[in-house]
C-alpha positions, -999 to 999 in steps of 0.1 A, spaced: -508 -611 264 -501 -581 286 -500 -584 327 -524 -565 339 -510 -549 376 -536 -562 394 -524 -597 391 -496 -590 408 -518 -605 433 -507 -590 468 -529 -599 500 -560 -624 495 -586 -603 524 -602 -634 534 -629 -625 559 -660 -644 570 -684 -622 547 -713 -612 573 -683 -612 602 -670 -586 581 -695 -565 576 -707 -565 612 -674 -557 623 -671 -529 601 -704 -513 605 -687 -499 635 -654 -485 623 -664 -448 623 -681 -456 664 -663 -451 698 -659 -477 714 -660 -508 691 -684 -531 682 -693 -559 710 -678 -579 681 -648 -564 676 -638 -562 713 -644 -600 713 -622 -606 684 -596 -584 703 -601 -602 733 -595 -632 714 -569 -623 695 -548 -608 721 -551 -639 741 -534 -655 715 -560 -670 696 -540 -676 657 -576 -672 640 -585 -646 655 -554 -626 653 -554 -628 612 -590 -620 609 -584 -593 630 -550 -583 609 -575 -588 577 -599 -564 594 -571 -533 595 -557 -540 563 -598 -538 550 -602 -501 564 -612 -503 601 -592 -479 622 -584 -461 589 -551 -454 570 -531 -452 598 -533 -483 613 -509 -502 589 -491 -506 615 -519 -531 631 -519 -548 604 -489 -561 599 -484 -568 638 -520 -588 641 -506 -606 605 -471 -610 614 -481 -628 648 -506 -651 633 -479 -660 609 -453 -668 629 -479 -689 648 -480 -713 612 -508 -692 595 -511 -698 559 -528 -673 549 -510 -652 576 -476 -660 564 -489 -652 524 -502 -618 537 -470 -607 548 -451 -616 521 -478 -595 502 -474 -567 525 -432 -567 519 -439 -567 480 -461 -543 478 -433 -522 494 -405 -540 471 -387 -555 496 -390 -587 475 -360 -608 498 -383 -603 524 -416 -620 509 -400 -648 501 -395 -663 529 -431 -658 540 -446 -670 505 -422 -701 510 -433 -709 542 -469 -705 533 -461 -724 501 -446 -755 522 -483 -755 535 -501 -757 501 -515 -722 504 -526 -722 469 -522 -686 463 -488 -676 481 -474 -710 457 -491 -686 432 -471 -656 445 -437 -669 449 -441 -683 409 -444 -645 405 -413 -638 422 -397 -662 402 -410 -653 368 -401 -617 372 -368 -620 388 -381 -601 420 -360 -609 452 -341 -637 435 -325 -648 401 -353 -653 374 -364 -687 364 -390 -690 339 -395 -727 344 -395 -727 381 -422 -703 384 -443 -725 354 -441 -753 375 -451 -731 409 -480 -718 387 -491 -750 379 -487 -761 413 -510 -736 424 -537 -740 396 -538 -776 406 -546 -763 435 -575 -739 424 -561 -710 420 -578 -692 388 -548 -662 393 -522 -689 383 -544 -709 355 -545 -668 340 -503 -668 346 -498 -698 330 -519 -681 302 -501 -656 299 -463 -670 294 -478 -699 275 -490 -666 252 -458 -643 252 -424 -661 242 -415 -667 281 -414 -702 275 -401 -704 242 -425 -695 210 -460 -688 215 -485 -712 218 -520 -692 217 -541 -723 219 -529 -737 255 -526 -701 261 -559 -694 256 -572 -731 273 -554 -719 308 -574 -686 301 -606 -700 297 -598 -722 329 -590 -695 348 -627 -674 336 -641 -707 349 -627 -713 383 -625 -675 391 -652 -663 417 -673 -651 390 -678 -615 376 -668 -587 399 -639 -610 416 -603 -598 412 -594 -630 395 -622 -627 365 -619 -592 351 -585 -599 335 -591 -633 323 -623 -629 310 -607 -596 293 -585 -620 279 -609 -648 269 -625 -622 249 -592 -615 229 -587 -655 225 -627 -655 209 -616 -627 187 -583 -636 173 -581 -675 176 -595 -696 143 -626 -717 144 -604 -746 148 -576 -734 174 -610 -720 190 -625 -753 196 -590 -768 202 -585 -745 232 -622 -751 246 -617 -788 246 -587 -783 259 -595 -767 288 -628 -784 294 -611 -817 294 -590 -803 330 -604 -801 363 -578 -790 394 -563 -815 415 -588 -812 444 -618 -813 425 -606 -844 408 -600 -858 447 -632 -849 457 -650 -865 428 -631 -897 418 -636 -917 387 -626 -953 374 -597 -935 358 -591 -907 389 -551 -917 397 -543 -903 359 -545 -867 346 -570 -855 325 -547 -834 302 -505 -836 298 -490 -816 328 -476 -791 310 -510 -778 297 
């Protein structure tokens, strides 16, 4: 199965939704927005919260192209404050521009904190060899990790060396149960995380037989992450639904 670039998976924008777009209805306007110079104010008073939203609202466009700059200083200061989601953007932000020994620390430290998608980006690191010495199993593991977790990026990963020969030969069916896991607890169509998996679930439809079909369906029906398991518990809710491997 091919690795689409996009799941490369660099910074995760998350942004309060209708914050968002109330702060950015005023990006083009001199001065800002009442809200935006209350996020400022905030942020430069040292509020952590305030200082990543406001880091996520340059990196989204406001201010333009040119204020990169702000982005990584509102990022880099909420991250050093213990930010998760801080500390994964800036590891982003040094692999987009390839300076992979740089990210890592920053996806480790946000890793350390169960940030389920910078666990998700330092498996990457690892299973490419980007920044340190490439280790196939390490990064399965830090996928799986991070799919416990929730993440539908690594549940596609894990589909995707299960389906190459990364891990040894090819096994299309758990393959193709981590992709169909992955279509299911994406953010539904349009999302970054669906497109590629679905794109792949498709293939799996087409190419798998009736019975390694149903195989992979029950297989990955028969999972649930981690937290959801927690947050519904059953008689049996201490053991694993499926082996840990698949």
């Amino acid at each position: 199965m091919y690795r689409s670039r996009v799941w490369q998976t660099f910074r995760k924008r998350t942004i309060f939704a209708l914050v968002t777009l109330s702060l950015l209805a005023g990006c083009a306007a001199a001065p800002p927005s009442p809200e935006t110079r209350e996020l400022m104010r905030k942020a430069e008073a040292g509020d952590v919260e305030s200082q990543f939203r406001l880091g996520s609202l340059y990196d989204m466009g406001y201010g333009g192209p040119a204020m990169a700059s702000e982005t990584e200083k509102w990022y880099k200061l909420a991250a050093e404050a213990g930010h998760s989601e801080a500390q994964n953007s800036m590891g982003s932000i040094y692999q987009a521009e390839k300076r992979y020994t740089e990210a890592l620390p920053w996806y480790e430290k946000a890793a350390a904190q169960n940030n389920a998608l910078a666990i998700n980006n330092l498996a990457y690191l690892y299973d490419e060899g980007l920044g340190v010495e490439q280790d196939r199993e390490k990064a399965r593991k830090l996928y799986l990790k991070s799919a416990n977790l929730g993440e539908a990026q690594a549940m596609y990963n894990l589909g995707l060396m299960y389906g190459s020969e990364q891990l040894g030969k090819p096994d299309p069916v758990v393959a193709c149960a981590w992709t169909f896991r992955a279509v299911k607890y994406s953010s539904g169509p349009g999302s970054l995380e669906y497109q590629p998996a679905a794109k792949n679930a498709d293939i799996c439809k087409r190419n798998l037989n009736a019975k390694d079909y149903e195989s992979a369906t029950k297989l990955a029906e028969s999972w649930k992450p981690s937290h959801i398991e927690q947050a519904t518990p059953t008689a049996n809710s201490n053991q694993m639904t499926s082996p840990p491997g698949l």
